[in-house]
C-alpha positions as CSV (number, residue, x, y, z in Angstrom):
1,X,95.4,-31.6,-16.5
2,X,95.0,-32.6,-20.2
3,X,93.2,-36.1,-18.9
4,X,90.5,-34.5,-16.7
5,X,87.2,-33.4,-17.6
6,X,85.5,-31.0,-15.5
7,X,81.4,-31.4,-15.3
8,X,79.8,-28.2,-13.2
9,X,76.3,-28.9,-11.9
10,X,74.7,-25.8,-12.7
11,X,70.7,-27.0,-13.2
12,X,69.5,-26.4,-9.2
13,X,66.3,-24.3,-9.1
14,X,67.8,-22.1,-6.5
15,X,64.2,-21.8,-5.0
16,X,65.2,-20.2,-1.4
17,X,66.7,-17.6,-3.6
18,X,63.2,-16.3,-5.0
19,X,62.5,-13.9,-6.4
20,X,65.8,-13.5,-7.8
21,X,65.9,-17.2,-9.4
22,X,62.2,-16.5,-10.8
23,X,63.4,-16.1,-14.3
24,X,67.4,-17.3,-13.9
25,X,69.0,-20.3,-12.5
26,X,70.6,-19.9,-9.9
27,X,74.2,-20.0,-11.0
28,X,72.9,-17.2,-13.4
29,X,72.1,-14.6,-10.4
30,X,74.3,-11.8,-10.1
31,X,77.2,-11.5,-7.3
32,X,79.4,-8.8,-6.6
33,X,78.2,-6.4,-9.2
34,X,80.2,-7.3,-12.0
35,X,79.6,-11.5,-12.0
36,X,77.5,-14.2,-11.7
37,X,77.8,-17.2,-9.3
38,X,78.8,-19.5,-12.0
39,X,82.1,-17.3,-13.0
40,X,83.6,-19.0,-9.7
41,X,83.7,-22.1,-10.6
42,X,84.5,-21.4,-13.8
43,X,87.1,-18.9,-13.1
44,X,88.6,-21.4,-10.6
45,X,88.6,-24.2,-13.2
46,X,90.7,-22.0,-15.7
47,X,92.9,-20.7,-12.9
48,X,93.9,-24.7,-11.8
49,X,94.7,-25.6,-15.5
50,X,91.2,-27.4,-16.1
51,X,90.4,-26.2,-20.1
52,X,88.1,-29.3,-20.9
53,X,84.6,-28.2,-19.4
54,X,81.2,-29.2,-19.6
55,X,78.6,-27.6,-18.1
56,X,74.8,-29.3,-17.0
57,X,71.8,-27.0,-17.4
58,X,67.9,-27.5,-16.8
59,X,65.6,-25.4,-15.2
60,X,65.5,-21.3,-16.5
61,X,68.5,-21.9,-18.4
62,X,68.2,-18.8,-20.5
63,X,70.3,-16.5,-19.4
64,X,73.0,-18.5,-18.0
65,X,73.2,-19.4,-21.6
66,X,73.2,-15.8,-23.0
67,X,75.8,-15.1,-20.5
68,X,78.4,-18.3,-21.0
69,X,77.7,-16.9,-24.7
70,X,78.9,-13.7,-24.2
71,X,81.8,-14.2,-21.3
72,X,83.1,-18.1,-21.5
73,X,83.5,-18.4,-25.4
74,X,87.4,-17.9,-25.4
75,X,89.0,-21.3,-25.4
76,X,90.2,-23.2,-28.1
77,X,88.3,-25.7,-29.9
78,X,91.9,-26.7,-31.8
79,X,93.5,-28.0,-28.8
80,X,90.5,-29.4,-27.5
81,X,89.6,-26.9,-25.1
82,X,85.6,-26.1,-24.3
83,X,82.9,-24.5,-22.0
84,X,80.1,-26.4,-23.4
85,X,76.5,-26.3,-22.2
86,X,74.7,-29.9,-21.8
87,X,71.1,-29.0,-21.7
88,X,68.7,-32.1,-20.6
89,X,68.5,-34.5,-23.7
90,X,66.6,-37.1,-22.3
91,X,68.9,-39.5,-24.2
92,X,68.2,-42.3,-21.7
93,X,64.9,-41.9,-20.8
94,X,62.1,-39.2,-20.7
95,X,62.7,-37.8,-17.4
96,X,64.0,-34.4,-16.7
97,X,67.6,-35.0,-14.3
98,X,66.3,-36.6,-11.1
99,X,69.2,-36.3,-9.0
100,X,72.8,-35.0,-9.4
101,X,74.2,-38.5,-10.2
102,X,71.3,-38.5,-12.4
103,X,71.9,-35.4,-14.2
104,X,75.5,-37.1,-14.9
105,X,74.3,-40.7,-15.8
106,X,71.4,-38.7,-18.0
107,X,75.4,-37.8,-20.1
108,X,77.5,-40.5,-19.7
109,X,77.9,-41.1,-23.4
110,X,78.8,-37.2,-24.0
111,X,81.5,-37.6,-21.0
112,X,82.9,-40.9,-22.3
113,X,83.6,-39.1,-25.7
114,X,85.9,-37.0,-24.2
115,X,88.0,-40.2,-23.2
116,X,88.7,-38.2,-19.7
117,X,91.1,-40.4,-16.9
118,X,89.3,-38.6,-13.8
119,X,86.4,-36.5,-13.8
120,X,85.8,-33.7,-11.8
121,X,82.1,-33.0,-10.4
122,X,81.8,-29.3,-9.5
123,X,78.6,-26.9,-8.0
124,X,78.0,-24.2,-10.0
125,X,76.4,-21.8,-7.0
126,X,78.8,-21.6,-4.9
127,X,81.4,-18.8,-3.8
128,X,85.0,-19.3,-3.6
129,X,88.0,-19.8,-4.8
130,X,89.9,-23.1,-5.3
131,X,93.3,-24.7,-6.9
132,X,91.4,-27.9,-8.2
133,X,94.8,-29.0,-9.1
134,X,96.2,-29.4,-5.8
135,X,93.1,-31.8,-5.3
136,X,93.5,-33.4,-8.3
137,X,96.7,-33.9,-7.5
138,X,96.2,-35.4,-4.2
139,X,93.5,-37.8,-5.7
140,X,95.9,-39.6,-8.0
141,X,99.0,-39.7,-5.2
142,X,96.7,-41.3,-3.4
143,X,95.7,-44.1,-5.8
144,X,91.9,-43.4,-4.0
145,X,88.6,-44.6,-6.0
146,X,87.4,-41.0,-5.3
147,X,87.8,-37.8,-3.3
148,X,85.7,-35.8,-1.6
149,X,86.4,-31.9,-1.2
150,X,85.6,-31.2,2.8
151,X,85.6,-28.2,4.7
152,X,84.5,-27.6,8.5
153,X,81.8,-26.5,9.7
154,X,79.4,-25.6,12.7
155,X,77.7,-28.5,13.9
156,X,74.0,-26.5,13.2
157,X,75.5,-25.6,10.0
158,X,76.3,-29.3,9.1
159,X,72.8,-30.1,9.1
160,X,72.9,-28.6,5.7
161,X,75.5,-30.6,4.3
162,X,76.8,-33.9,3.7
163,X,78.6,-35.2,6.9
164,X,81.8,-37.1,7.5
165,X,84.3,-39.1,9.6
166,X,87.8,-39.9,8.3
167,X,90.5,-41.7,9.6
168,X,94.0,-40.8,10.1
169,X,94.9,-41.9,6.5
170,X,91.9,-38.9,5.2
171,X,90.0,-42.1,4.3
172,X,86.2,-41.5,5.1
173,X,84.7,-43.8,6.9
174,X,81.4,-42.5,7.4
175,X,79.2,-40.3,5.5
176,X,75.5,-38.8,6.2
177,X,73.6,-36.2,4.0
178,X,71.8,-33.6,6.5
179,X,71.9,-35.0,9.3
180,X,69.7,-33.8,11.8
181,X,72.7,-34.2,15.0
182,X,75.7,-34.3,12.8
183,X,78.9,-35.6,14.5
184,X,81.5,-33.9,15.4
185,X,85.2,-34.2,14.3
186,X,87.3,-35.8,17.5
187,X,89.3,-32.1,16.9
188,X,86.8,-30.1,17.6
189,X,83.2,-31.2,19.1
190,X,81.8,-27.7,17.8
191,X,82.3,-28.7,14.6
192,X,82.2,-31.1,11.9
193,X,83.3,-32.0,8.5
194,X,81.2,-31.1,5.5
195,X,81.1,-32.0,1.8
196,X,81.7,-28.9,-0.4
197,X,79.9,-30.9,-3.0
198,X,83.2,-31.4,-5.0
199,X,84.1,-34.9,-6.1
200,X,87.2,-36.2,-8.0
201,X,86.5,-39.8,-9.5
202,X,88.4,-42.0,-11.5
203,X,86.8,-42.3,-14.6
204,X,86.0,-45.9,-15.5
205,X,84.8,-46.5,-11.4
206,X,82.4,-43.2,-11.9
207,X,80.9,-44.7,-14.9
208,X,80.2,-48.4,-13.3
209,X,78.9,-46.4,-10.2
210,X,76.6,-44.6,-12.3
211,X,75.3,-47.2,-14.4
212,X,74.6,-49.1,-10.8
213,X,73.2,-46.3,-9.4
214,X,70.7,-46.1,-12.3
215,X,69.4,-49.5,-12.3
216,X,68.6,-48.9,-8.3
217,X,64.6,-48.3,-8.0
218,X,64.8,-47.0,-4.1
219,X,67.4,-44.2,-5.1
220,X,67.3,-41.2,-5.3
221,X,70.4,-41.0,-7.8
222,X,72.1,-38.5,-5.8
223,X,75.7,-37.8,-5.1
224,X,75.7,-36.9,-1.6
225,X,72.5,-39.5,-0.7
226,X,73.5,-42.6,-2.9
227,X,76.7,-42.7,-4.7
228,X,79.6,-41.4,-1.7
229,X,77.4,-43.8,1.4
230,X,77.3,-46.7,-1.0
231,X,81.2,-46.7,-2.2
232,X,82.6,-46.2,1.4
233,X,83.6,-49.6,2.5
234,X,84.4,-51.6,-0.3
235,X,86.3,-49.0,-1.9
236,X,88.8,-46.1,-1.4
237,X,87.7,-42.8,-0.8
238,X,89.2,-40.1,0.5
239,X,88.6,-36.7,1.8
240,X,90.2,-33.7,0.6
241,X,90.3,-30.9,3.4
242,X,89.6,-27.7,1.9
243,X,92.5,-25.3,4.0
244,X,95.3,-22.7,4.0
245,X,98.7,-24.8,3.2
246,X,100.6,-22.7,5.8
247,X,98.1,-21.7,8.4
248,X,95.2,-24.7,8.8
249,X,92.9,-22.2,9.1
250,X,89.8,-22.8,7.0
251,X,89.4,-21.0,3.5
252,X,86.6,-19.0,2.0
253,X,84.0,-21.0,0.8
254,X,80.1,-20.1,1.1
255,X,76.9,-21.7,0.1
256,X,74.2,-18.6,-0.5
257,X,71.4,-21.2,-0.6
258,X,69.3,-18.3,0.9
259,X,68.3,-14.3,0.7
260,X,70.4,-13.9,4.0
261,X,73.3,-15.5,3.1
262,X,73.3,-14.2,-0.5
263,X,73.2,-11.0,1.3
264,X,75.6,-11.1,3.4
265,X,78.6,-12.5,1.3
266,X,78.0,-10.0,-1.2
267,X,78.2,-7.2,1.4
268,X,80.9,-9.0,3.0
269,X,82.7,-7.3,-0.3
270,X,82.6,-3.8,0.7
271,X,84.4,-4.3,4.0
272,X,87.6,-3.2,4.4
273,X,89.3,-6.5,4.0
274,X,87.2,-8.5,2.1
275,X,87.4,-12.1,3.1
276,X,87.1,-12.8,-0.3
277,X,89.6,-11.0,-2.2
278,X,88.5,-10.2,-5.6
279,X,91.4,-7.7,-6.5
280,X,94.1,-10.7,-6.3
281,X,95.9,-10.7,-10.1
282,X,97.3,-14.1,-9.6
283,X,94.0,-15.3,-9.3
284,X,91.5,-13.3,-11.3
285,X,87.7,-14.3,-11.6
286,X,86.6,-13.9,-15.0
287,X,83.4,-12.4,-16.7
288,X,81.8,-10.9,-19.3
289,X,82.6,-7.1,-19.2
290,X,79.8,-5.2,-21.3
291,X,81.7,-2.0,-23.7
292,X,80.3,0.7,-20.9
293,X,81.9,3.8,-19.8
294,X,83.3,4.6,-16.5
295,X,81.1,5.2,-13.3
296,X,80.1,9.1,-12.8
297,X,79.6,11.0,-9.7
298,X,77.8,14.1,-10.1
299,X,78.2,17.2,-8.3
300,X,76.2,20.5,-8.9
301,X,75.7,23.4,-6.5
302,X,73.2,26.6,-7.8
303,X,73.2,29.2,-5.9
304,X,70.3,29.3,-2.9
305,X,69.0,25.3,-4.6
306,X,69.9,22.4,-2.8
307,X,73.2,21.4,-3.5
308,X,73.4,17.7,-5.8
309,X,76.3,15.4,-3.9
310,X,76.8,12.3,-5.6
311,X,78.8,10.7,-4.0
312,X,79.6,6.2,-2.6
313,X,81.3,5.6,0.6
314,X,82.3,2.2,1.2
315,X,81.1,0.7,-2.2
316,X,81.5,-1.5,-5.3
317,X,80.3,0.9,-7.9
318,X,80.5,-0.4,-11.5
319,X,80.8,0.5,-15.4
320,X,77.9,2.7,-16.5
321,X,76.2,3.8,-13.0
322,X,75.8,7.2,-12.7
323,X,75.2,8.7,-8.7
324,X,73.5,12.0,-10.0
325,X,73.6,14.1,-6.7
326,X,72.2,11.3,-4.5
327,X,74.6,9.3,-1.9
328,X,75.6,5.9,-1.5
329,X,76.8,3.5,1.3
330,X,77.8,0.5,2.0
331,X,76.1,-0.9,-0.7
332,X,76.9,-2.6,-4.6
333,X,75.7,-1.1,-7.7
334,X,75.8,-3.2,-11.1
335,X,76.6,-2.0,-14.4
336,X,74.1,1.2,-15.6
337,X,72.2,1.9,-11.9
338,X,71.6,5.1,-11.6
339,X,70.8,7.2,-8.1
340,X,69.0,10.6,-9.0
341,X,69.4,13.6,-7.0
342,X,69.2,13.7,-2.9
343,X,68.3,9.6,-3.2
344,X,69.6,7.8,-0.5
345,X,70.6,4.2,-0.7
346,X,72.4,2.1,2.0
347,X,73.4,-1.7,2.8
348,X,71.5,-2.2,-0.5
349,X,72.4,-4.6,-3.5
350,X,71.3,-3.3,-7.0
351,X,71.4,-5.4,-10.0
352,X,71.7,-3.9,-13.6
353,X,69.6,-1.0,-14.5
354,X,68.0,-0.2,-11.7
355,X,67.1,3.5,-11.2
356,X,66.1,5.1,-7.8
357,X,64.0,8.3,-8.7
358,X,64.8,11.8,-6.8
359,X,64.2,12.1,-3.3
360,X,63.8,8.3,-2.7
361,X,65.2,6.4,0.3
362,X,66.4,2.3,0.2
363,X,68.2,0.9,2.7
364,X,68.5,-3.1,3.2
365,X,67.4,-4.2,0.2
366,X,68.2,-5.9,-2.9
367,X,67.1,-4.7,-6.0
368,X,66.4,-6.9,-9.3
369,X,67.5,-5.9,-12.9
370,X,65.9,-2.9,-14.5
371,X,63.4,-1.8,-11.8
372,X,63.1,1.6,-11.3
373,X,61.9,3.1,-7.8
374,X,59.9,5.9,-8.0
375,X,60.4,9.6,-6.6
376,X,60.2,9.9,-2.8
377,X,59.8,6.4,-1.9
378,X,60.5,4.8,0.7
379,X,62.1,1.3,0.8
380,X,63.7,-0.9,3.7
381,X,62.1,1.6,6.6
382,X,58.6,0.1,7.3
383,X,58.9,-3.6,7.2
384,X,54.9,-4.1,7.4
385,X,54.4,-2.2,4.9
386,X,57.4,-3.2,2.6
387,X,55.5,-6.9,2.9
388,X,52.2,-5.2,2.3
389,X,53.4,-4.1,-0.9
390,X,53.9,-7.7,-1.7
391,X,57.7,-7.6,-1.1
392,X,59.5,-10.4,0.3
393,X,61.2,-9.7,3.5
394,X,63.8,-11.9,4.7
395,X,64.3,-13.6,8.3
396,X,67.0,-10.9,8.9
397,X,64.4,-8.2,7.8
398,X,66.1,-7.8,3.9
399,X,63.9,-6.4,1.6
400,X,63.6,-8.1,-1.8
401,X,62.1,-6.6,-4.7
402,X,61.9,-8.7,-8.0
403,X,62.1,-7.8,-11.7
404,X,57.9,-7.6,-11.7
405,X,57.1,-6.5,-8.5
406,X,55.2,-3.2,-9.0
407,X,54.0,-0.4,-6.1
408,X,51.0,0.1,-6.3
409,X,49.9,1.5,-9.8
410,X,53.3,2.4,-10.3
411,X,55.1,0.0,-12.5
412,X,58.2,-0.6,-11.8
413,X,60.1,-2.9,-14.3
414,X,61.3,-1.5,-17.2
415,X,61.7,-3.9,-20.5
416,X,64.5,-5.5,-21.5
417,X,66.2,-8.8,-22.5
């Protein structure tokens, strides 16, 4: 892998996740407790070899900084290893990235200084987990231009994506971004094949694509719009179908563009078998793991008072919570969330620091960093009036309270970095 640079798109606005990517990008919003999206990629990059990485910011960059700072700073410059962050430079011109072939043109002279043979384009806001080595590998067997990383999908879902048809040979030989009737594959009319948004290129044909991209008034300088329709034809490009070795079956790859979906694949976690499997050594997804102490549960019974059972059924739980007498289910709980006595929460996600006050109830719901819910309220039980209080609420009926929503004259974001 020492000729392949890795560039991880990680500058999207994320605005169907609101109000979560208010003050964060999206890669920067918090998954599964203990990570952020972008720790998959990343994690997966490490994990397939891939120790020369750069990393393109723009909008609400500041924590994703602070937390590549903290977590991603452990490779060796000496042997040319890196996680660095590309923030917009306007080198070229005086536009901010206009596309995602943009955003790379906008650093060509950056990439060509690391001298790479292939470049890998990744997404950084997206959930799974991927040998890009096996890709890579099939990319350069193949002697293809590029490769695109394809996984099926639901024909309604492939309205979404980028679209394709390949030949027998894997070679596409169609491609349309969000279709509106996507075709099917000739295996399977209920479904069809989507980009994952991962490209493998050779280096010197990215660079000429680019650079003729650029000078193109009518595009849009986009991957998935401009660059993959315009090189199929006169060139070779090849998809790369994203599935189990032994079984076919597809593997777990998922796109939380939205509340719902967010929702759901972090839940997805707490189930009994996990369809992502975040307790698998071989492949471990890396973060950065604060100096807390170990969650508490609390138990207290006084005599004719009402007994304090902390307790979490069916739940991630992590470093620093403490469930002071009030239960938990089905739910995630970041680092230093605490649930006071006879609280309730269930099918609830709650970021870092969030306190739920005695007596209070929260069910389906997700909870930004810090914000603390005061005594006896109710959260998740009257839609109405959860949307009254200026709450979004979600198709699904998810209630989602951000890091400066307040109730009523009750403030209830606490400070912090």
């Amino acid at each position: 892998m020492r000729g392949v640079l890795a560039l991880i798109l990680a500058g999207g606005k994320g605005t169907r996740l609101e109000p979560l990517t208010r003050d964060r990008a999206k890669p920067a919003v918090p998954f599964g407790g203990a990570y952020r999206i972008i720790d998959f990629t990343l994690s997966n990059c490490i994990n397939s070899g891939l120790r020369r990485i750069l990393l393109l910011s723009q909008y609400k960059a500041a924590s994703l900084n602070r937390h590549l700072n903290h977590g991603w700073r452990f490779l060796c410059s000496e042997l040319d290893e890196f996680v660095d962050i590309l923030p917009p430079q306007q080198r070229i011109d005086e536009n901010w990235y206009q596309g995602t072939a943009d955003a790379v043109y906008q650093n060509i002279y950056t990439i060509e200084q690391c001298r790479p043979a292939y470049v890998v384009i990744l997404s950084g806001d997206h959930i799974y987990k991927m040998d890009y080595s096996e890709l890579i590998r099939d990319h350069i067997e193949s002697e293809a231009d590029a490769t695109v990383g394809c996984i099926p999908v639901s024909l309604e879902e492939g309205t979404e994506f980028g679209v394709m048809q390949i030949d027998s040979s894997r070679r596409i030989i169609d491609f349309a971004e969000k279709p509106a009737n996507p075709k099917p594959s000739p295996e399977d009319p209920t479904q069809c094949l989507a980009s994952m948004g991962i490209y493998v290129f050779n280096a010197n044909f990215l660079f000429e694509q680019l650079c003729r991209d650029a000078t193109d008034r009518d595009s849009s300088h986009d991957f998935g719009k401009n660059i993959i329709p315009e090189i199929i034809g006169p060139y070779d490009v090849r998809a790369f179908p994203f599935h189990d070795k032994n079984t076919g079956t597809r593997r777990y790859w998922r796109d939380v563009g939205t509340l719902d979906s967010y929702y759901e694949a972090n839940l997805d976690l707490v189930s009994v078998k996990p369809n992502l499997n975040l307790y698998d050594s071989r492949w471990p997804i890396r973060t950065y793991q604060p100096p807390l102490p170990p969650p508490k549960f609390v138990f207290n019974y006084d005599g004719d008072k009402r007994p304090r059972v902390g307790k979490a059924v069916d739940s991630l739980v992590c470093s620093g919570s403490i469930v002071s007498g009030g239960e938990v289910e089905r739910s995630i709980l970041s680092s230093n969330v605490r649930v006071n006595s006879w609280a309730s929460v269930k099918n609830s996600i709650l970021f870092e620091g969030v306190e739920i006050g005695r007596d209070a109830q929260v069910q389906n719901a997700i909870i930004d960093k810090n914000v603390v819910i005061p005594e006896e309220t109710r959260i998740g039980f009257d839609i109405e009036e959860d949307r009254a209080r200026g709450f979004v609420v979600t198709e699904s009926g998810i209630v989602v309270i951000g890091k400066s929503d307040s109730l009523g004259d009750y403030q209830m974001f606490r400070d912090s970095a």
